[in-house]
C-alpha positions in Angstrom: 0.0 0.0 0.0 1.7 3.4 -0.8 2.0 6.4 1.1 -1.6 8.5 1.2 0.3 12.0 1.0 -1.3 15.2 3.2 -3.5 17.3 1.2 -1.9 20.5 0.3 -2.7 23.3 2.5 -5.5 25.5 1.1 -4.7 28.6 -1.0 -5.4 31.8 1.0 -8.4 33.5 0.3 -7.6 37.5 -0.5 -9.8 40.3 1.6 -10.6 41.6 -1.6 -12.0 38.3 -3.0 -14.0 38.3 0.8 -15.3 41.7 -0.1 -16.2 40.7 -3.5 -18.7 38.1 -2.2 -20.4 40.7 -0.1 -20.8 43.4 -3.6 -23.9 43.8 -5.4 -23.0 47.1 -7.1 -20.9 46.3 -10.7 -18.2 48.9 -9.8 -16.8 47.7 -6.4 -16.8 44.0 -7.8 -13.3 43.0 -7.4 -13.3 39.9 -9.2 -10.3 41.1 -11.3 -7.9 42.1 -8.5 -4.9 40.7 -8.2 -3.7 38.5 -5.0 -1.4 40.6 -2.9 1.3 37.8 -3.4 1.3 37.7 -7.0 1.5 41.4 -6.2 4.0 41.1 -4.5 6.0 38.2 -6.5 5.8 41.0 -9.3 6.6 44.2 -7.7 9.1 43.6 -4.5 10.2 39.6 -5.0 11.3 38.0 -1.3 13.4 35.1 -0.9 10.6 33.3 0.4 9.0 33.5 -3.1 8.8 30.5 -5.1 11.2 30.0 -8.1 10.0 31.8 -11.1 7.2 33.4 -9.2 7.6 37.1 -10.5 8.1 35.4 -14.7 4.2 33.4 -13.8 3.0 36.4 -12.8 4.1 38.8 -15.3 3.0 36.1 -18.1 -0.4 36.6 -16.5 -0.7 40.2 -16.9 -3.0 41.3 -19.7 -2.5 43.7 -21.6 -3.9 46.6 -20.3 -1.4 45.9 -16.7 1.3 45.7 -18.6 1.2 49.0 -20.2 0.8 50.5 -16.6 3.4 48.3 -15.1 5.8 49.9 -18.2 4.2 53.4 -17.3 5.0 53.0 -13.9 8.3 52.1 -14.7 8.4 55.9 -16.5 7.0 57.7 -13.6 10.3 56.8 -11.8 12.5 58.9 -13.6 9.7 61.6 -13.7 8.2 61.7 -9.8 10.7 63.3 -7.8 10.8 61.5 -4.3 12.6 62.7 -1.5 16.2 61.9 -0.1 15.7 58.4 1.8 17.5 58.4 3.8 16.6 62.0 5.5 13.3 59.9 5.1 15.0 57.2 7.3 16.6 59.4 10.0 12.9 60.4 11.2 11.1 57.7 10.0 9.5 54.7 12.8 10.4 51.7 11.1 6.5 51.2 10.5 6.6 53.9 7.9 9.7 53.2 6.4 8.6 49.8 5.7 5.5 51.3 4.2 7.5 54.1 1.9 9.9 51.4 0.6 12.9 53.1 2.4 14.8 50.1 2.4 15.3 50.6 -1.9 17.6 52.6 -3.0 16.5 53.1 -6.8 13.6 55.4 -7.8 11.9 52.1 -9.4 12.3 49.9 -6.7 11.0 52.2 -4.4 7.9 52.7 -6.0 7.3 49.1 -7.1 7.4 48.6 -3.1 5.3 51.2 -1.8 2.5 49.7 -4.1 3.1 46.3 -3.2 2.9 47.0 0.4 0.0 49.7 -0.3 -2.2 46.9 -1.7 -1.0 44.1 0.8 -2.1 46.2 3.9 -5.1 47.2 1.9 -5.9 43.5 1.5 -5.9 42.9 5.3 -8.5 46.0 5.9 -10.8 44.3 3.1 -10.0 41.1 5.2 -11.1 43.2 8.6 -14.3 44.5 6.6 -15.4 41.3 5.1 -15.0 40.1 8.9 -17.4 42.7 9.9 -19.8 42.3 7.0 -19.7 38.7 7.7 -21.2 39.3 11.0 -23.9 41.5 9.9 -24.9 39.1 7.9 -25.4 36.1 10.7 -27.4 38.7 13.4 -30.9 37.1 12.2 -29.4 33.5 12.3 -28.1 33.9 15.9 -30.9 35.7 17.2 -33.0 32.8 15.7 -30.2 30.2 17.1 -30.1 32.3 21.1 -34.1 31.9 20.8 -33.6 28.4 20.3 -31.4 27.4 23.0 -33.2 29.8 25.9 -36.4 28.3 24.6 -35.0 24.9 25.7 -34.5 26.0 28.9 -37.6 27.2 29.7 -40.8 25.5 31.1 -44.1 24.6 29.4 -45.1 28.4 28.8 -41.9 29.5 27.4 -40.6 31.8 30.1 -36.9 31.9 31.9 -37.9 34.2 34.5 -40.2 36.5 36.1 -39.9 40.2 35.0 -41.3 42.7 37.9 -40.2 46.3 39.6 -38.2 43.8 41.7 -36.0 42.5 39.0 -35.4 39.7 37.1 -35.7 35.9 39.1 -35.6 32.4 37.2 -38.8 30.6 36.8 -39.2 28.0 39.3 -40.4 25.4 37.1 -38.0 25.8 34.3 -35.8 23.3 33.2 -32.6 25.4 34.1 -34.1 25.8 37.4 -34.6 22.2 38.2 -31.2 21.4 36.8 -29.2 24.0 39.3 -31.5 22.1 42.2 -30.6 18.3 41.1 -27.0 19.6 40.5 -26.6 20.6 44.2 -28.4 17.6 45.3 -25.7 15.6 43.8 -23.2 17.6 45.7 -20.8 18.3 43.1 -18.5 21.3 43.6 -17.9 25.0 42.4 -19.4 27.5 44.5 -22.1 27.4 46.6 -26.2 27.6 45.0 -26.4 30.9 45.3 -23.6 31.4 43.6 -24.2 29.1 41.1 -28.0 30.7 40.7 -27.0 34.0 40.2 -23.9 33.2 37.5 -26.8 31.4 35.1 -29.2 34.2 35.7 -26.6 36.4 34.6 -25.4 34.3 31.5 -29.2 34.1 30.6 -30.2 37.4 30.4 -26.8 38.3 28.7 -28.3 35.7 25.9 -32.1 37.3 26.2 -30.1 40.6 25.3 -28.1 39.6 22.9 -31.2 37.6 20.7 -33.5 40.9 21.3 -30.7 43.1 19.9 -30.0 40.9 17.0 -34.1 40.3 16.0 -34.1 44.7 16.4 -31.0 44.7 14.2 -32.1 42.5 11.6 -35.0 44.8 10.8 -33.4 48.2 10.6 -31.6 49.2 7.3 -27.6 48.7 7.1 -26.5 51.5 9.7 -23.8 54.1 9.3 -20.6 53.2 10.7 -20.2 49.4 8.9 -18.5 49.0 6.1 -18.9 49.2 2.9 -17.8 47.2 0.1 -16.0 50.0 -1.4 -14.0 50.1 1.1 -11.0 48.1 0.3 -10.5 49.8 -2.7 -10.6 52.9 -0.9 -8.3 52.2 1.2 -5.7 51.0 -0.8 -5.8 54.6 -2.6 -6.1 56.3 1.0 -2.2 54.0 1.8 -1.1 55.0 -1.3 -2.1 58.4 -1.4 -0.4 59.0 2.1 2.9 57.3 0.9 2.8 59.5 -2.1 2.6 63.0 -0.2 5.0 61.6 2.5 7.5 60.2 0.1 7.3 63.5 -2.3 6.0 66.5 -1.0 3.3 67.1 -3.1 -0.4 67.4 -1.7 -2.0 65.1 -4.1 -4.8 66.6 -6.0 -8.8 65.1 -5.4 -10.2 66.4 -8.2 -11.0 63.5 -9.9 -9.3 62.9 -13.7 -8.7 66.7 -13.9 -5.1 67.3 -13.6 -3.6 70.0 -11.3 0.1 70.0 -12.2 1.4 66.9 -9.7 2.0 63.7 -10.7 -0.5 61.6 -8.8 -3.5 61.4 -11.0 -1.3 59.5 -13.4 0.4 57.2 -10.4 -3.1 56.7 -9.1 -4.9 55.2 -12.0 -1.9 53.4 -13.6 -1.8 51.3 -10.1 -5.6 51.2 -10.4 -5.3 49.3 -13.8 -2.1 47.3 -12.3 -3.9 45.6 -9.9 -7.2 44.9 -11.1 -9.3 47.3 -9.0 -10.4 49.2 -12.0 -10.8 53.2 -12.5 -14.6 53.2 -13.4 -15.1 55.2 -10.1 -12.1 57.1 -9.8 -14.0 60.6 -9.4 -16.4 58.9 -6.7 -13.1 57.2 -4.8 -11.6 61.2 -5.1 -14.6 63.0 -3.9 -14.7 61.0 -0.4 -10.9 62.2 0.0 -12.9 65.9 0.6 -16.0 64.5 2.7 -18.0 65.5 -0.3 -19.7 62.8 -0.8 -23.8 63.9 0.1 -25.0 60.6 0.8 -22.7 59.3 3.6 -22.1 61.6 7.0 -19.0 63.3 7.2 -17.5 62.9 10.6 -14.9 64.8 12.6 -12.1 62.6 11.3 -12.7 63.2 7.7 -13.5 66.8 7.8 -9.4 67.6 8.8 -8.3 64.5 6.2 -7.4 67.7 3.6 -4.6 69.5 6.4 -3.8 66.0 7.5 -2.7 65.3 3.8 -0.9 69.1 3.6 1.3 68.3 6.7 2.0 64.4 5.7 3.4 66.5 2.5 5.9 68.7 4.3 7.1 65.3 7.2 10.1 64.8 5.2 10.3 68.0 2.2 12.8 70.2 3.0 11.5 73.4 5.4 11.8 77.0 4.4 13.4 79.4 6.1 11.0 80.0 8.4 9.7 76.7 9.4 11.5 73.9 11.8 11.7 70.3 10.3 9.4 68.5 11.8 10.5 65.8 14.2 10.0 62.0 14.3 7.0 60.5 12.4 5.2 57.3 13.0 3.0 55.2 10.6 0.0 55.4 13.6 -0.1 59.4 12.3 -1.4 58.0 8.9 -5.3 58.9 8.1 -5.3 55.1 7.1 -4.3 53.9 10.3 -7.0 55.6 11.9 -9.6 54.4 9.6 -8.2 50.8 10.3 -8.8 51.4 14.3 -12.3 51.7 13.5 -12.2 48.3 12.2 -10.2 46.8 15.0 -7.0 46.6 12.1 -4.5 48.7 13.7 -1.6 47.5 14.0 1.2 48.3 11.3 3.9 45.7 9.7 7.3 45.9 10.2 7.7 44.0 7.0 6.6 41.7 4.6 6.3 38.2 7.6 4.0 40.9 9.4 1.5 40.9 6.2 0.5 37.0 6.4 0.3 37.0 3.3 
């Protein structure tokens, strides 16, 4: 009889493929996004790539990556980034892992910063789909808490009394009858009363939870979850903020419309590299100002245009009468505040830290 060998571990599932499942609108589909290793096979190979992993991957490109990989390529020679290793000296190692400080050529260095752009873009879409996911199972789990305090109950289907005096367990529930036989069997762990009041506890904890997730599963998406849109937002917030840190310029919002920098032209060439389409380029700009009139503009997003201005002028060289700014951390990105809000906080130091 030969050797049965183990099945080969399963291929990771990307956030953005997650997110995809979750889309009903055509434009924040993301069926044609690449996977962040291929990604990163292409742009910034590791030694822990496989052989020939970045030839497989450029063979795949179609046509229309190529030609932005090539004009990528061009906008090296033409976007003027700023001295690295200035960059370095002030620079937590969080950020200079994200800004590609570690490459010394023009090239490189942007090849990386999109690589690691759209890797910790991935994870957020990973942290969303996460969230979306739950949304998705609050009817099923109020439906599955019913269940199981239903089984507890007694012939009318009630837990416990509810008066001015507070909440008591039913006497003739099941639960009830269980703690008595329980201590009538004399096993140990604290004494009855003890023992009454933890499962009163844990049972209204479980009433609360199934009456907020039957009110939840009537009410309209609320603000504050995510949207599908945003991975691909997010990967243009990173790379947006790497951009202004790693040149100086204040990257313009204004949709296609060109206003003399050179990030319009980064921006949608990376767009088309990685599969995440340009179809909503101008909608993906607007939310940059808190334009948008359908969504609530909070606090946050109403200082995002300063917040840009000063991530331009971290590391550009001050005038005479302004003080170079002091050390800068990663956690002062917009995007790392926008992760917090999805629990996805925490920056890499480098490419083991992605999990990719």
């Amino acid at each position: 009889m030969g050797v049965i060998p183990w099945p080969a571990p399963p291929k990771p599932v990307s956030g953005f493929a997650r997110l995809d499942g979750h889309s009903q609108a055509k434009e924040l589909r993301y069926a044609g996004a690449m996977a962040p290793r291929d990604l990163r096979a292409l742009l910034d190979p590791q030694k822990d790539d496989a052989p020939g992993d970045q030839e497989r991957v450029c063979r795949g490109l179609i046509a229309i990556q190529s030609k932005h990989l090539d004009a990528i390529d061009r906008m090296a020679g033409t976007i003027p980034l700023l001295d690295r290793r200035v960059m370095r000296s002030r620079a937590d190692d969080e950020l200079a892992f994200a800004c590609a400080l570690d490459k010394a050529e023009p090239k490189d260095r942007l090849r990386a910063m999109i690589a690691r752009a759209f890797a910790r873009a991935d994870r957020h879409a990973h942290a969303c789909a996460t969230e979306l996911d739950i949304r998705a199972r609050t009817s099923k789990l109020a439906t599955a808490l019913k269940g199981s305090l239903s089984a507890l109950a007694d012939e009318d289907g009630i837990l416990w009394y509810k008066n001015r005096a507070g909440e008591h367990l039913q006497e003739g529930s099941a639960i009830v009858q269980a703690l008595k036989a329980y201590e009538r069997l004399g096993y140990p762990g604290g004494s009855a009363e003890e023992r009454r009041y933890e499962v009163h506890h844990g049972l209204t904890v479980m009433a609360q939870m199934r009456e907020a997730f039957e009110s939840f599963a009537d009410q309209e998406p609320a603000y504050g979850w995510p949207q599908t849109g945003d991975g691909q937002f997010f990967f243009l917030l990173r790379l947006a903020e790497v951009f202004a840190v790693s040149t100086g310029e204040v990257p313009s919002f204004s949709g296609y419309s060109r206003k003399g920098t050179h990030w319009t032209d980064f921006a949608l060439a990376t767009l088309h590299l990685t599969g995440l389409g340009v179809s909503n380029f101008d909608e993906l700009s607007r939310r940059f100002g808190g334009k948008r009139p359908d969504r609530r503009q909070s606090d946050f997003e109403e200082n995002w245009p300063w917040m840009f201005e000063a991530m331009a002028g971290w590391f550009a060289p001050p005038t005479s009468n302004q003080r170079a700014p002091g050390m800068q951390h990663a956690g002062n990105l917009i995007s790392n505040g926008v992760a917090n809000n999805r629990q996805d906080g925490d920056e890499p130091l480098s490419w083991r830290d992605h999990e990719i």
